[in-house]
C-alpha positions in Angstrom: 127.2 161.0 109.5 124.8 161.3 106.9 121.0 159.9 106.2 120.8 156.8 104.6 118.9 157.2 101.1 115.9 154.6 101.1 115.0 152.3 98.6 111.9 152.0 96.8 110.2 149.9 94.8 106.4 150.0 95.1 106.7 150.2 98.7 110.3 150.8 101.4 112.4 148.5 101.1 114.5 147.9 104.9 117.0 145.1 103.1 118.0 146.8 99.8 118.3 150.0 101.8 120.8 147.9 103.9 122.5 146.3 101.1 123.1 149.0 99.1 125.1 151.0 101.7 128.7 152.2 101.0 130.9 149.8 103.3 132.1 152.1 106.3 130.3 154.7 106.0 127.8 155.1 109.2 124.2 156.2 107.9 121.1 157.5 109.8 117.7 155.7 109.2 115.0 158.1 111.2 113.3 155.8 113.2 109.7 157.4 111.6 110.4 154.9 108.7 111.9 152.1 110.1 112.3 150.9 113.8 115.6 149.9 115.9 114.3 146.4 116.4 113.3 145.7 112.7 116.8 147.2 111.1 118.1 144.9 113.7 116.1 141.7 112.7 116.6 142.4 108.7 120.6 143.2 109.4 120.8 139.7 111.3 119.0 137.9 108.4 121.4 139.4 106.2 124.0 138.0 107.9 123.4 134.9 106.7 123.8 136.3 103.2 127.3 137.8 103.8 126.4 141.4 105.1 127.8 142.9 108.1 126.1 145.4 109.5 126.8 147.5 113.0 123.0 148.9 114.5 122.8 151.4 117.2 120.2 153.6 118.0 121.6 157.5 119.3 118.3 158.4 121.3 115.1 158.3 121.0 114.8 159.6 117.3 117.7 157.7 115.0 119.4 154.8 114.0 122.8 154.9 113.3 123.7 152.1 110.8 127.4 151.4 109.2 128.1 148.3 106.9 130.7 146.4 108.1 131.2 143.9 104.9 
């Protein structure tokens, strides 16, 4: 398990970090820059754009994303 690198533009960017995951891989997003519930909300809106994305949250602290397809 590793941490997810984030994505920047001018500001974070939750659906390019979530795009631009290798496929497989399961990732840690610290839950100090993004909450459970919103990587949840933006990998179900991705869904409809082909992503696949498996969210679970490991305690209180992390998220533990891996990208399905």
């Amino acid at each position: 398990m590793e941490i997810a690198k984030i994505h920047t533009e001018k500001v974070l960017s939750l659906p390019n970090t979530l795009r631009n995951m290798p496929i497989g891989r399961e990732q840690v997003i610290p839950s100090r820059v993004f909450s459970t519930g919103s990587i949840r909300k933006t990998a179900s809106k991705l869904k409809a754009e082909g992503y696949l994305f498996e969210v679970s949250s490991k305690g209180i602290v992390d998220t533990c994303v891996t990208r399905l397809r």
